[in-house]
Backbone as XML, in Angstrom:
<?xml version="1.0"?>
<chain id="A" units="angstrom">
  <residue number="1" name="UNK">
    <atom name="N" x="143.467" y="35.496" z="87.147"/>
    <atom name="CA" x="142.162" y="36.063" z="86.964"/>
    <atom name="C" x="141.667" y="36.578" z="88.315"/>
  </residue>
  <residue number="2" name="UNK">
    <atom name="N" x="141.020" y="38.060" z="88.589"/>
    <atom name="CA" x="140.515" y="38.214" z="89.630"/>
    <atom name="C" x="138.909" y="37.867" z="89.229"/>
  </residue>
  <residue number="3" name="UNK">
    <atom name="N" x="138.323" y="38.325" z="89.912"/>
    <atom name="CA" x="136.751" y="37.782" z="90.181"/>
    <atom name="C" x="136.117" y="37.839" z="91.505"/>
  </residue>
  <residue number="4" name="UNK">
    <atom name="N" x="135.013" y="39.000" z="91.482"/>
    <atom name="CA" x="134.483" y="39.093" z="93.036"/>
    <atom name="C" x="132.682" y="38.561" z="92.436"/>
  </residue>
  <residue number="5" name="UNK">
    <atom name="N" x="132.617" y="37.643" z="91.648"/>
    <atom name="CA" x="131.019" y="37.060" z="91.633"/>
    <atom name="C" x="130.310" y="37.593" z="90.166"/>
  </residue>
  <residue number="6" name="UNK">
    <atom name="N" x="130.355" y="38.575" z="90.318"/>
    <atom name="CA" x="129.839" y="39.659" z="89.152"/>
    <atom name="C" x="130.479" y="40.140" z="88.019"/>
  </residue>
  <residue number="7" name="UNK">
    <atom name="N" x="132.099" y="40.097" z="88.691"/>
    <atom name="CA" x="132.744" y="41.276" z="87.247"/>
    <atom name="C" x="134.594" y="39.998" z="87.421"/>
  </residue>
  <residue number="8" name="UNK">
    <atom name="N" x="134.940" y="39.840" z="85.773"/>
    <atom name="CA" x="135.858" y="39.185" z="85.875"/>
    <atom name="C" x="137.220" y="40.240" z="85.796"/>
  </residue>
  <residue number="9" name="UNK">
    <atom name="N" x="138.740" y="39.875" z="85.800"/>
    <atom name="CA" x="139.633" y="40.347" z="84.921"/>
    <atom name="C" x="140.712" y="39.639" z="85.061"/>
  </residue>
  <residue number="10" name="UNK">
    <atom name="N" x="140.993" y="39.422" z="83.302"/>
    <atom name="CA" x="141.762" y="38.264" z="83.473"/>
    <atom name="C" x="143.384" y="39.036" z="82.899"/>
  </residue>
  <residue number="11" name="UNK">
    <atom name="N" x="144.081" y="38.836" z="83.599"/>
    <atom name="CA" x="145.816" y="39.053" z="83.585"/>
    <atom name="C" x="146.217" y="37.754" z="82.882"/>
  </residue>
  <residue number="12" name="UNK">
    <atom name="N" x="147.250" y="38.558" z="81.944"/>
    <atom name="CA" x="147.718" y="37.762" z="81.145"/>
    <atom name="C" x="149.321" y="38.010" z="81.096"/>
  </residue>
  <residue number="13" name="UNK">
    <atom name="N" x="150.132" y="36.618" z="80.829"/>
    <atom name="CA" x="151.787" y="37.275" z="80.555"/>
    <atom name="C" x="151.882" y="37.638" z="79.289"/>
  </residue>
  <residue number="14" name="UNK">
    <atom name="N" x="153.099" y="38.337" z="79.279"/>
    <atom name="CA" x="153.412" y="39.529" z="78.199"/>
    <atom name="C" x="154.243" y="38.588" z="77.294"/>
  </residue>
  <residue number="15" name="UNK">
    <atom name="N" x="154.785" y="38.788" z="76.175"/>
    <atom name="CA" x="155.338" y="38.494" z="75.408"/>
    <atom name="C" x="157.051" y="38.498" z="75.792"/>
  </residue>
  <residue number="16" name="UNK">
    <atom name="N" x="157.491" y="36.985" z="75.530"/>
    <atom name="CA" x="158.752" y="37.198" z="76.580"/>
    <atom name="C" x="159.695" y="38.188" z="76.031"/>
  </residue>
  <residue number="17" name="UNK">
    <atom name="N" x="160.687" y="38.831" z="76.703"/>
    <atom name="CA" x="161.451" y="39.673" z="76.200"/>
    <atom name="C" x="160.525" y="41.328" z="76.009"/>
  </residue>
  <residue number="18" name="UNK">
    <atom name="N" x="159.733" y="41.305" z="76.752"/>
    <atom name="CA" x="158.772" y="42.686" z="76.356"/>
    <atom name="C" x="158.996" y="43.704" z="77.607"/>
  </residue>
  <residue number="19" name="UNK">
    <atom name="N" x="158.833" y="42.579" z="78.962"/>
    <atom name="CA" x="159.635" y="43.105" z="79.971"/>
    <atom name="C" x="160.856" y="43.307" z="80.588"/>
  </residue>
  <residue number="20" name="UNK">
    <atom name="N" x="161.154" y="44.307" z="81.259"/>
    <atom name="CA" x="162.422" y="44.117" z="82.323"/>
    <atom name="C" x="162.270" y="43.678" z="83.139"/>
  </residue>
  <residue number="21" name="UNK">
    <atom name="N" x="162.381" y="42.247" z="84.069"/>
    <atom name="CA" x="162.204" y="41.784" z="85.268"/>
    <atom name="C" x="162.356" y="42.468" z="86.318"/>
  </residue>
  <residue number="22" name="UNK">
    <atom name="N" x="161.163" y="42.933" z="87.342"/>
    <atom name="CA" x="160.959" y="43.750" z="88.096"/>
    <atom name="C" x="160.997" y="45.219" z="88.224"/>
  </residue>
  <residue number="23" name="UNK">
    <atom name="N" x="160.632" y="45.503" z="86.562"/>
    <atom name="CA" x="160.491" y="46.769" z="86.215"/>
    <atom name="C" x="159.223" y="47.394" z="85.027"/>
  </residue>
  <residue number="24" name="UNK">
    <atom name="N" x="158.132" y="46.344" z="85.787"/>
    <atom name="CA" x="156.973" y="46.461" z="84.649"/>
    <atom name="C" x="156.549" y="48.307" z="85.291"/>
  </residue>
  <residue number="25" name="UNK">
    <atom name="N" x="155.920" y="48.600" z="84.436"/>
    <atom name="CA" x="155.982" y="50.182" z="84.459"/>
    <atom name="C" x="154.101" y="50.130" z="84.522"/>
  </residue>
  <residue number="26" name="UNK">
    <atom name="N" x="153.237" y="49.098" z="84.486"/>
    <atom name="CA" x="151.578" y="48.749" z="84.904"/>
    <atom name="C" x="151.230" y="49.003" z="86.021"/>
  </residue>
  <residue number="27" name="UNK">
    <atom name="N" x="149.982" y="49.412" z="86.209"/>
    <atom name="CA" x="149.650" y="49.128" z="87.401"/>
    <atom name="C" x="147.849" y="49.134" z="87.266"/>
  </residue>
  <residue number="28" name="UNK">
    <atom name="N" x="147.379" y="48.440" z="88.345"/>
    <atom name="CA" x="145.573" y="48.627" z="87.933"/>
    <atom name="C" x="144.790" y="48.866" z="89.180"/>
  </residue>
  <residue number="29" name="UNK">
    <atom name="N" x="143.846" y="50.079" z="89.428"/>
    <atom name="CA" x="143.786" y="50.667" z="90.495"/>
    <atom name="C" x="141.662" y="49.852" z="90.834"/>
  </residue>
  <residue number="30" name="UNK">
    <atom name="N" x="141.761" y="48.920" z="91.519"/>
    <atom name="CA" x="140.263" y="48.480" z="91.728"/>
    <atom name="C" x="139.414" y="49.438" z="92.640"/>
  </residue>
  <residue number="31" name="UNK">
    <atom name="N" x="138.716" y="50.511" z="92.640"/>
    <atom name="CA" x="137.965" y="50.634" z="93.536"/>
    <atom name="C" x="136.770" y="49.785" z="93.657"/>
  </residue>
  <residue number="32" name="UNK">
    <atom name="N" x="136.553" y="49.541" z="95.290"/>
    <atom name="CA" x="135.855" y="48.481" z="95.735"/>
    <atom name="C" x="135.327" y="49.025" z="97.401"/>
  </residue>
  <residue number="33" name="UNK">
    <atom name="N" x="133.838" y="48.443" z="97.305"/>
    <atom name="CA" x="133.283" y="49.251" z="98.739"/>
    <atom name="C" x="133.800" y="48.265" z="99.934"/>
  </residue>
  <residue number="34" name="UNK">
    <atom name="N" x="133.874" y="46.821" z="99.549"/>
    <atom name="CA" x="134.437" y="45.758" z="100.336"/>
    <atom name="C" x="135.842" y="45.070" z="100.401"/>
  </residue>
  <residue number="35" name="UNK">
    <atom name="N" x="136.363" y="45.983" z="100.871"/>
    <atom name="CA" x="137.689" y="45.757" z="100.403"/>
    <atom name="C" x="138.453" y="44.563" z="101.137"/>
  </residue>
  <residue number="36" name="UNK">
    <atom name="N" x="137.853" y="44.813" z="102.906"/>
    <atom name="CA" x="138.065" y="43.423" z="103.357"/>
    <atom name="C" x="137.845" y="42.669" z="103.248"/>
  </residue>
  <residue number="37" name="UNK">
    <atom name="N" x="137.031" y="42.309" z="102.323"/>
    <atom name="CA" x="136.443" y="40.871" z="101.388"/>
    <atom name="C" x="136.687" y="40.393" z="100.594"/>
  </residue>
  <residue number="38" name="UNK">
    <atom name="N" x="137.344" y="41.452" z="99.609"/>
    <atom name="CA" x="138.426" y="41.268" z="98.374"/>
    <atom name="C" x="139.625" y="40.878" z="98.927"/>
  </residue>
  <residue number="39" name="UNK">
    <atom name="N" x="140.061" y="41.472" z="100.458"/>
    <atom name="CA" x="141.915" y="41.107" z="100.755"/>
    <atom name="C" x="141.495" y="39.391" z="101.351"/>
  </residue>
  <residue number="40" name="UNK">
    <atom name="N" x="140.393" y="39.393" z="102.061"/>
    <atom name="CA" x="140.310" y="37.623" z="102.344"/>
    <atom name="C" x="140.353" y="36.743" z="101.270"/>
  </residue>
  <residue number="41" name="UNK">
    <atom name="N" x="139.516" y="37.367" z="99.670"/>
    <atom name="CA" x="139.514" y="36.400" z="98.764"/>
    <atom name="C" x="140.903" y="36.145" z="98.629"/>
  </residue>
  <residue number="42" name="UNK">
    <atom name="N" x="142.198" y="36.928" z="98.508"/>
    <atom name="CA" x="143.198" y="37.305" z="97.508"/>
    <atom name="C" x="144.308" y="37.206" z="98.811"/>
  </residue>
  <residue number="43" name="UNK">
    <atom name="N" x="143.823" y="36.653" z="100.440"/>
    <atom name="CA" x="145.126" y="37.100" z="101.101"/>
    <atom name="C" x="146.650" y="36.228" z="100.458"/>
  </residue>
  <residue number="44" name="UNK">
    <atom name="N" x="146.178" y="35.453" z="99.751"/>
    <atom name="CA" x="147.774" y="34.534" z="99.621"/>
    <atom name="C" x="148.975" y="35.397" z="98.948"/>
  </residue>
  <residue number="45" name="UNK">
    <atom name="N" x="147.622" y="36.181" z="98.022"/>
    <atom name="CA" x="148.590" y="37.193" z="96.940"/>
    <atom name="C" x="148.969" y="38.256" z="97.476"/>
  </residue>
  <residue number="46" name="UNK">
    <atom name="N" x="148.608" y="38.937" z="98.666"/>
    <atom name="CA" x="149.154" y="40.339" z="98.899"/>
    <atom name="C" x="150.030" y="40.740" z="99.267"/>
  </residue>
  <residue number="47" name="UNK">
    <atom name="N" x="150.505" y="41.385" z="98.885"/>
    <atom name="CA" x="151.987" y="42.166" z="99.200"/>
    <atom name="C" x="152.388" y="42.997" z="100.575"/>
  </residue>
  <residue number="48" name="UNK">
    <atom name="N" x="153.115" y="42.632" z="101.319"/>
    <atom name="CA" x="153.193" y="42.977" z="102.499"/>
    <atom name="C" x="152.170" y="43.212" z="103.401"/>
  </residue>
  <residue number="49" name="UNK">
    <atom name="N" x="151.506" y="43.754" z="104.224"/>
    <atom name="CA" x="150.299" y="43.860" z="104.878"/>
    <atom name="C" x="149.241" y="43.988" z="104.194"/>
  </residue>
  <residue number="50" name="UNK">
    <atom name="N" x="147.737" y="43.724" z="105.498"/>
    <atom name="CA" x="146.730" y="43.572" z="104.437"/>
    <atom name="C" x="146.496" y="44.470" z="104.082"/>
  </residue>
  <residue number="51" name="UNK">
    <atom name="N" x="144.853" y="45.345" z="104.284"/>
    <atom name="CA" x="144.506" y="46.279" z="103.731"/>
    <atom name="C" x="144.838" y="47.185" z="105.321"/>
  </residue>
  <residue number="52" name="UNK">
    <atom name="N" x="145.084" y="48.204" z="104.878"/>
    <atom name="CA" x="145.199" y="49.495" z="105.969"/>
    <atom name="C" x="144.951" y="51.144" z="105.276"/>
  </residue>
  <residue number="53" name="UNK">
    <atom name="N" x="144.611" y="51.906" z="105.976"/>
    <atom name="CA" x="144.748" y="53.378" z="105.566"/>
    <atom name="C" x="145.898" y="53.754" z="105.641"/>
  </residue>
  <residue number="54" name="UNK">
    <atom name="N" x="145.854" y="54.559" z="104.194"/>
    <atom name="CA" x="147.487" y="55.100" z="103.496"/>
    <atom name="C" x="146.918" y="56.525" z="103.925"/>
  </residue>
  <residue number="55" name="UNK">
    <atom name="N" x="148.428" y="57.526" z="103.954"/>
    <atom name="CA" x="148.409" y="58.579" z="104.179"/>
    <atom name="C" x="147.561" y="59.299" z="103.203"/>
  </residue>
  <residue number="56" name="UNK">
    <atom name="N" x="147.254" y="58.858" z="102.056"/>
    <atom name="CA" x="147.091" y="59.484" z="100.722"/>
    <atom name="C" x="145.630" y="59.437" z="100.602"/>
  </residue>
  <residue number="57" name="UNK">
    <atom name="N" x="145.027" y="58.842" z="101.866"/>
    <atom name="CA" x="143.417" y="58.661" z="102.115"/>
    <atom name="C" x="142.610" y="57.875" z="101.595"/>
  </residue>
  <residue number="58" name="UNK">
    <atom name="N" x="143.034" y="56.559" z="101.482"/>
    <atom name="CA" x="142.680" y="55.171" z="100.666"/>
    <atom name="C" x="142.806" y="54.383" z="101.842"/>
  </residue>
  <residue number="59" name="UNK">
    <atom name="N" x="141.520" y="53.217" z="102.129"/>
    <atom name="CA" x="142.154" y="52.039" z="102.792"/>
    <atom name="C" x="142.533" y="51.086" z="101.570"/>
  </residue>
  <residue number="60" name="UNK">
    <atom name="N" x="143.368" y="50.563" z="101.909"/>
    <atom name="CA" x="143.880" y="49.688" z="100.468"/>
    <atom name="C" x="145.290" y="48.526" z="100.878"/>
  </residue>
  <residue number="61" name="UNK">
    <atom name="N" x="144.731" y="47.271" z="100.027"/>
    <atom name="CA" x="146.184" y="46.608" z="99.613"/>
    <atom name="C" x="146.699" y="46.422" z="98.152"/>
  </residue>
  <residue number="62" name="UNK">
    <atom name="N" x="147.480" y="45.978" z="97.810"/>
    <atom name="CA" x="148.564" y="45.628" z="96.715"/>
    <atom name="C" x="148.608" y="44.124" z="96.778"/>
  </residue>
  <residue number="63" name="UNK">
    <atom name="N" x="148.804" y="43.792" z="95.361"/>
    <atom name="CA" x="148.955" y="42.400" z="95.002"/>
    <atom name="C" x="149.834" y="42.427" z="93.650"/>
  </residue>
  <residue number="64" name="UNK">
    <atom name="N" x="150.095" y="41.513" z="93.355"/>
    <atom name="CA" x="151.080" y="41.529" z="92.014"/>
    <atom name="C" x="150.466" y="40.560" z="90.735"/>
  </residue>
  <residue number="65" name="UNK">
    <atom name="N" x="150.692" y="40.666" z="89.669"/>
    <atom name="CA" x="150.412" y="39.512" z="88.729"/>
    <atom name="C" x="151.381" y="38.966" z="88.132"/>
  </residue>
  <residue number="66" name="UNK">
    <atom name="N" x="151.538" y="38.016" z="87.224"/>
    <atom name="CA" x="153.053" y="37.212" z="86.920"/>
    <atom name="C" x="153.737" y="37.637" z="86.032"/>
  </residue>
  <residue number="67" name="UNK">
    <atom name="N" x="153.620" y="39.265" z="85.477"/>
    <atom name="CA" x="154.155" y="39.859" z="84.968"/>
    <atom name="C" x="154.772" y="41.274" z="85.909"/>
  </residue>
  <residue number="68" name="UNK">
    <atom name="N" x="154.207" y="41.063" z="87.225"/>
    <atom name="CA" x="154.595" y="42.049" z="87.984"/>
    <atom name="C" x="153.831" y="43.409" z="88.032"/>
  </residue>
  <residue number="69" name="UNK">
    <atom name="N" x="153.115" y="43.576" z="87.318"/>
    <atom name="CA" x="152.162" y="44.565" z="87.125"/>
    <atom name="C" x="151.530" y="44.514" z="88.631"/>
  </residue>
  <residue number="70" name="UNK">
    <atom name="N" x="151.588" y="46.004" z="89.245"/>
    <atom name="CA" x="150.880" y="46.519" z="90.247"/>
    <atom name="C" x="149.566" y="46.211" z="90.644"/>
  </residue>
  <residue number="71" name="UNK">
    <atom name="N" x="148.781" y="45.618" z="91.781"/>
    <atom name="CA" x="147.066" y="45.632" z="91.139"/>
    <atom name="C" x="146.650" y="46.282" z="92.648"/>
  </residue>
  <residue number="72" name="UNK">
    <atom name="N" x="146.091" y="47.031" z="93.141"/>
    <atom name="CA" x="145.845" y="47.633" z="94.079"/>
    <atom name="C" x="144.525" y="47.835" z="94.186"/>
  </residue>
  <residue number="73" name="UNK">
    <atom name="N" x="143.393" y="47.620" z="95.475"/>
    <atom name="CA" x="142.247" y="47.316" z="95.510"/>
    <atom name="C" x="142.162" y="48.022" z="96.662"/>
  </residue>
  <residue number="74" name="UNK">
    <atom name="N" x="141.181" y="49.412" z="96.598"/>
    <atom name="CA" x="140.767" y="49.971" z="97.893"/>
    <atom name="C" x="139.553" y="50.985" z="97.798"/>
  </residue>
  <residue number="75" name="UNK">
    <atom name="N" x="139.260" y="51.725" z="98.570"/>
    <atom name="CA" x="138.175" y="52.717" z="98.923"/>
    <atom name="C" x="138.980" y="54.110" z="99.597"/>
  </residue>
  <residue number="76" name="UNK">
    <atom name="N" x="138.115" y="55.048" z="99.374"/>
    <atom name="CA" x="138.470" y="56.369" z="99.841"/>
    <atom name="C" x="138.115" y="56.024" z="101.466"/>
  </residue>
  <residue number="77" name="UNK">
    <atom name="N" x="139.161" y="56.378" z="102.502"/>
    <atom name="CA" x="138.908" y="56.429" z="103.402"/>
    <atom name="C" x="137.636" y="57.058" z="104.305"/>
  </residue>
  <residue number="78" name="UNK">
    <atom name="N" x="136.929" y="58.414" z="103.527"/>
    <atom name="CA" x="135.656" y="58.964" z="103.864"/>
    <atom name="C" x="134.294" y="58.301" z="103.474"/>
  </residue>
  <residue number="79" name="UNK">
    <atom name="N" x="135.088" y="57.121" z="102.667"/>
    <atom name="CA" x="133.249" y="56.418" z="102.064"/>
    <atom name="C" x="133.389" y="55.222" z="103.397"/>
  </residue>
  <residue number="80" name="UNK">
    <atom name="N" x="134.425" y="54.795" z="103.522"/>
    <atom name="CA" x="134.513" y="53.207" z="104.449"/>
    <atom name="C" x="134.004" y="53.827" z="105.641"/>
  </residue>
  <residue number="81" name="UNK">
    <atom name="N" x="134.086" y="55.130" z="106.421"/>
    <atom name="CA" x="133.894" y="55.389" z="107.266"/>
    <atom name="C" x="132.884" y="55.544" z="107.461"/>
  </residue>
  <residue number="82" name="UNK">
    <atom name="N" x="132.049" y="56.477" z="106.345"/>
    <atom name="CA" x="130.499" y="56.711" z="106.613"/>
    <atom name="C" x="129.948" y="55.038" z="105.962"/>
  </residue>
  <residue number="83" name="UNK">
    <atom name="N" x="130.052" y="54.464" z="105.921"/>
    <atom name="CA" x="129.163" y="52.742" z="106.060"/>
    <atom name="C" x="129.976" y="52.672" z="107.222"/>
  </residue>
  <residue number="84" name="UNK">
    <atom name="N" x="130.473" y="52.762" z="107.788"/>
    <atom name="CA" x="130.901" y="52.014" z="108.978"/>
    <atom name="C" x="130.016" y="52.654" z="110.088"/>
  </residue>
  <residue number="85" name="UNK">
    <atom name="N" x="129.706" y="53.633" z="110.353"/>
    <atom name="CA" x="128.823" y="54.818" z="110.982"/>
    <atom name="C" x="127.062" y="54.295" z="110.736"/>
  </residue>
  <residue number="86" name="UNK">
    <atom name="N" x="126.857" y="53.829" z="109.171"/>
    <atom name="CA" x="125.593" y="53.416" z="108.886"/>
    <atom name="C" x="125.381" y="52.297" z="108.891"/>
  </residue>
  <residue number="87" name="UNK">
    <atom name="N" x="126.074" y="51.801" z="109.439"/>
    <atom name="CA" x="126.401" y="50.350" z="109.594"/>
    <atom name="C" x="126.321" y="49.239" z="108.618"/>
  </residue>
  <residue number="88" name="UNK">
    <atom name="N" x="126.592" y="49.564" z="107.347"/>
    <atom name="CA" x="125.945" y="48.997" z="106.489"/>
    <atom name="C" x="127.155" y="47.859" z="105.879"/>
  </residue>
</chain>
């Protein structure tokens, strides 16, 4: 289950035999204004580094669920910047 206070979502496993092990074809894209707050809740789960800016103009990390399904939690690199500027 994720959960940042306000909004739940709960991941569930699939029906056995539904997947190919390490070939779930899911993925779930969180936009979030606090993203470094979401990678502290969740650091145990993340997948290789924390959150950083991708070429593709997202700061963002990746996490997995126990079906392997993708879950990726980030912000457009032009919104993090202007709060960072407004200090907010």
């Amino acid at each position: 289950m994720l959960s940042n206070g306000t909004g739940q979502l709960h991941l569930t496993t699939t029906v056995k035999g539904w997947l190919i092990p390490g070939r779930n074809p899911f993925g779930l894209y969180f936009y979030m204004e606090d993203v470094d707050a979401w990678a502290k809740e969740f650091r145990d789960e993340i997948l290789g580094k924390g959150p950083e800016e991708k070429p593709w103009g997202t700061y963002e990390f990746a996490m997995s669920d126990p079906d392997e399904t993708l879950v990726r939690v980030g912000c457009p690199n032009r919104l993090r910047k202007v709060r960072m500027i407004e200090g907010v």
